[in-house]
C-alpha positions as CSV (number, residue, x, y, z in Angstrom):
1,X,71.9,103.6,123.8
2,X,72.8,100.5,122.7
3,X,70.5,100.7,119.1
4,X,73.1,104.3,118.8
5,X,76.3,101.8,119.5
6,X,75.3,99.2,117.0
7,X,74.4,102.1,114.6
8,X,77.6,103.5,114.5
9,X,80.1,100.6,114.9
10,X,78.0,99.4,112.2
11,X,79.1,102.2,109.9
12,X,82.5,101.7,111.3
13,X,82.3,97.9,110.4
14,X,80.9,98.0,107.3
15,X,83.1,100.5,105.4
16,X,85.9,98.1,104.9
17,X,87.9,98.2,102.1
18,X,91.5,96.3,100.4
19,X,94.2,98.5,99.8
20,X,96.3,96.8,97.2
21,X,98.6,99.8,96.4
22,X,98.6,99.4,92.6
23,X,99.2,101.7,89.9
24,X,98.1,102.1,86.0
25,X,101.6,101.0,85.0
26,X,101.0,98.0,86.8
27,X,98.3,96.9,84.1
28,X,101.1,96.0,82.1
29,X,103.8,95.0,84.0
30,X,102.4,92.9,86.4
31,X,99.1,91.2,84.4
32,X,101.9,88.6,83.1
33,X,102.5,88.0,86.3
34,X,99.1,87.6,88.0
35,X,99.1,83.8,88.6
36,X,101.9,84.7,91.0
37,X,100.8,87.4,93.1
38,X,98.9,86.0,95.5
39,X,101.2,85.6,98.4
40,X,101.6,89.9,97.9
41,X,97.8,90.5,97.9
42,X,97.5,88.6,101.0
43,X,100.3,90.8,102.6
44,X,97.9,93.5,101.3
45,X,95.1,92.3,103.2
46,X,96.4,92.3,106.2
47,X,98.0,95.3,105.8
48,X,94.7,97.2,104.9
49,X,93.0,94.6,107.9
50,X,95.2,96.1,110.3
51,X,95.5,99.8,108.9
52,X,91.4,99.8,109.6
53,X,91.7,98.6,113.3
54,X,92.4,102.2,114.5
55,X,89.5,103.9,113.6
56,X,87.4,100.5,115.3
57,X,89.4,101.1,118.1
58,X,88.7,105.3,118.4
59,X,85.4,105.0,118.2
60,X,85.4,102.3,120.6
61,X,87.5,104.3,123.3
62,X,84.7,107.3,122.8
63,X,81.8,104.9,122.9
64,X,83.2,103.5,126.0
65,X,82.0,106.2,128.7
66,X,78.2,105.4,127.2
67,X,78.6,101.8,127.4
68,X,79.6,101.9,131.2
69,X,76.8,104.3,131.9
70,X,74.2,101.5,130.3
71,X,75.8,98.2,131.3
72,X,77.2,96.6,134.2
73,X,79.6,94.4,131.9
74,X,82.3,96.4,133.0
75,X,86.0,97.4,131.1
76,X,86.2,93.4,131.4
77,X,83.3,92.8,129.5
78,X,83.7,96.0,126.9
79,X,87.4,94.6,126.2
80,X,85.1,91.0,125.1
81,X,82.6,93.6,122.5
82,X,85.9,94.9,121.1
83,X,87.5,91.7,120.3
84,X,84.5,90.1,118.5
85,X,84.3,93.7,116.8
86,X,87.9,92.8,115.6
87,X,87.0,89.8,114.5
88,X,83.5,91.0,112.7
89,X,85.5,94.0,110.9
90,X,87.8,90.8,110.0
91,X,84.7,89.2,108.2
92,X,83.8,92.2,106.8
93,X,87.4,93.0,104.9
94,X,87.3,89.7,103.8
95,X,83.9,89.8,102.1
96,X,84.9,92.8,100.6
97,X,88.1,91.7,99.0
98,X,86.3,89.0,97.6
99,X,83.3,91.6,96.2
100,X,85.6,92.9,94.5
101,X,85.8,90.2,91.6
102,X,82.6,90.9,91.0
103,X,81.8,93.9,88.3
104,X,78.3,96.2,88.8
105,X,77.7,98.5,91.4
106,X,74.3,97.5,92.2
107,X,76.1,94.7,93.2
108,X,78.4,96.0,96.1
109,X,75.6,98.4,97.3
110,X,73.6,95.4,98.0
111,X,76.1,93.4,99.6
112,X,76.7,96.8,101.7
113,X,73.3,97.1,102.6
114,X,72.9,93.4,103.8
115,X,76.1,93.6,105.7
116,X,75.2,96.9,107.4
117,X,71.8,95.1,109.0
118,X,73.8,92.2,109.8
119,X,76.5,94.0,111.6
120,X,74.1,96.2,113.5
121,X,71.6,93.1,114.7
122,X,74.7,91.2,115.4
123,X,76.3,93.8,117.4
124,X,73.0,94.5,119.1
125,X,72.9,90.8,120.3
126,X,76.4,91.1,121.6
127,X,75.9,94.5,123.7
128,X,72.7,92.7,124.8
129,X,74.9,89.9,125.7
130,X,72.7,87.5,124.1
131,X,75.4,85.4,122.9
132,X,73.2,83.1,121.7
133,X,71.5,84.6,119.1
134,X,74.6,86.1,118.0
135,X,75.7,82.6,117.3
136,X,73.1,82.6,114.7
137,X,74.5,85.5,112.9
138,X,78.0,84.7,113.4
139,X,76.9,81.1,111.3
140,X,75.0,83.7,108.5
141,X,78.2,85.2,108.1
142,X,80.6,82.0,107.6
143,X,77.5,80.5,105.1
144,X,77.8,83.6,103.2
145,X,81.9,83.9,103.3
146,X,81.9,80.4,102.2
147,X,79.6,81.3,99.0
148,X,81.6,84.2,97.9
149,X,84.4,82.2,98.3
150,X,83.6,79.6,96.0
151,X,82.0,81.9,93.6
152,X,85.0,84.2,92.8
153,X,87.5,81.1,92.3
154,X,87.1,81.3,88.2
155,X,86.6,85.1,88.0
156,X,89.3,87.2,87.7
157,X,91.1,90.0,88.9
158,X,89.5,93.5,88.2
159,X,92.9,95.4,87.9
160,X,90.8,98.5,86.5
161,X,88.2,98.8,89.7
162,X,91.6,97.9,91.7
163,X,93.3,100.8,90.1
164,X,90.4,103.2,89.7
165,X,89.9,102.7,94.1
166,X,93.2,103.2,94.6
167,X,93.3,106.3,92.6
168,X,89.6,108.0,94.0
169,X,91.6,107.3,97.6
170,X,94.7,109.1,96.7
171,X,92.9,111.9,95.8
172,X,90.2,112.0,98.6
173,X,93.7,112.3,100.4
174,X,94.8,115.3,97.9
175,X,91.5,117.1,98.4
176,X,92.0,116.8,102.0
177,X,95.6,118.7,101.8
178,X,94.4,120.8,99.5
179,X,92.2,122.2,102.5
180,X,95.9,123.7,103.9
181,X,98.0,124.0,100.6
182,X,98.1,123.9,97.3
183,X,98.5,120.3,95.6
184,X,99.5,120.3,92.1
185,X,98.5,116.6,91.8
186,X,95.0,117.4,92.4
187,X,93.1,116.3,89.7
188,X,89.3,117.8,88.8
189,X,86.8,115.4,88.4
190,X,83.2,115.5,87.1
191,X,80.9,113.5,88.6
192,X,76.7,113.6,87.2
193,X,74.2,114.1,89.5
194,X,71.3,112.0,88.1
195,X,68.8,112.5,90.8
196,X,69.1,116.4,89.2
197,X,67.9,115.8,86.0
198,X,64.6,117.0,86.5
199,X,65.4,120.4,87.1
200,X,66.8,120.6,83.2
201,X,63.1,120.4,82.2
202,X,63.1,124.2,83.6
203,X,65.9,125.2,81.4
204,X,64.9,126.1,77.8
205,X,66.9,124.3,74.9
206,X,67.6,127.9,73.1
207,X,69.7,130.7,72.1
């Protein structure tokens, strides 16, 4: 039960993103003005920290009748998981604001990857109450905030990935009302399959 838990909080925790609202036309009117935006991209970090707290806490509140059937902690000590859960999905927004400044994909997918282990080991320790191990990941996680931190201070800010995530979410939403109505904003898009390739070999080149 608890392996299930860690599995899915960790999906939960590591799908963290930075929603910092902005638009094309905001390539040219605000890149003048990028030395002074920093006080509004904080204001959009904890605006997109807070926005993904609901979700943490849903699945929480469903995960909570199979917690009490496995552990004797108690609401008391499942209202303890939740706030260090809070403060994990806090580390995990900020190491993906700062992934961000970085350009390649093969990139983020391995910082993904390494911080989907580490949030399901860590949150195994915790519903295992062994506390202190989970000191020792809790350190992994400062050492490796720290790093990133000091490695994106001279790069700068990818306003196209910005504006290309802002856009793939508004229209994830307009797919989704789409399901009910039709939404004239909806744009098609075209995305290759690369793992399909093979099956061209079957198709002759020809009239």
């Amino acid at each position: 039960s608890y392996w299930v838990m860690a599995v899915v909080f960790s999906l939960v925790l590591t799908s963290s993103y930075v929603r910092t609202l902005i638009k094309e036309a905001d390539l040219v009117f605000l890149l003048p003005l990028e030395g002074k935006m920093e006080p509004y991209l904080k204001q959009a970090f904890n605006f997109s920290f807070i926005s993904q707290l609901f979700p943490l806490i849903a699945v929480s509140i469903v995960a909570l009748p199979l917690y009490s059937a496995v552990s004797s902690g108690g609401i008391t000590g499942y209202v303890l998981i939740l706030a260090q859960m809070i403060l994990i999905k806090g580390l995990n927004t900020a190491i993906q604001w700062r992934m961000t400044y970085f350009q390649g994909k093969h990139v983020r997918w391995l910082d993904a990857a390494l911080r989907f282990l580490l949030n399901m080991m860590l949150i195994y320790t915790i519903l295992q109450a062994a506390y202190a191990i989970a000191i020792v990941f809790y350190l992994i996680y400062g050492v490796y905030l720290v790093y990133l931190t000091n490695a994106v201070k001279k790069q700068p800010f990818q306003w196209e990935l910005h504006i290309s995530d802002e856009l793939k979410r508004k229209q994830r939403f307009y797919r989704l009302a789409n399901l009910f109505t039709d939404v004239p904003h909806l744009k098609k898009q075209v995305k290759r399959r690369a793992y399909m390739d093979w099956m061209l070999k079957f198709v002759p080149y020809d009239q």
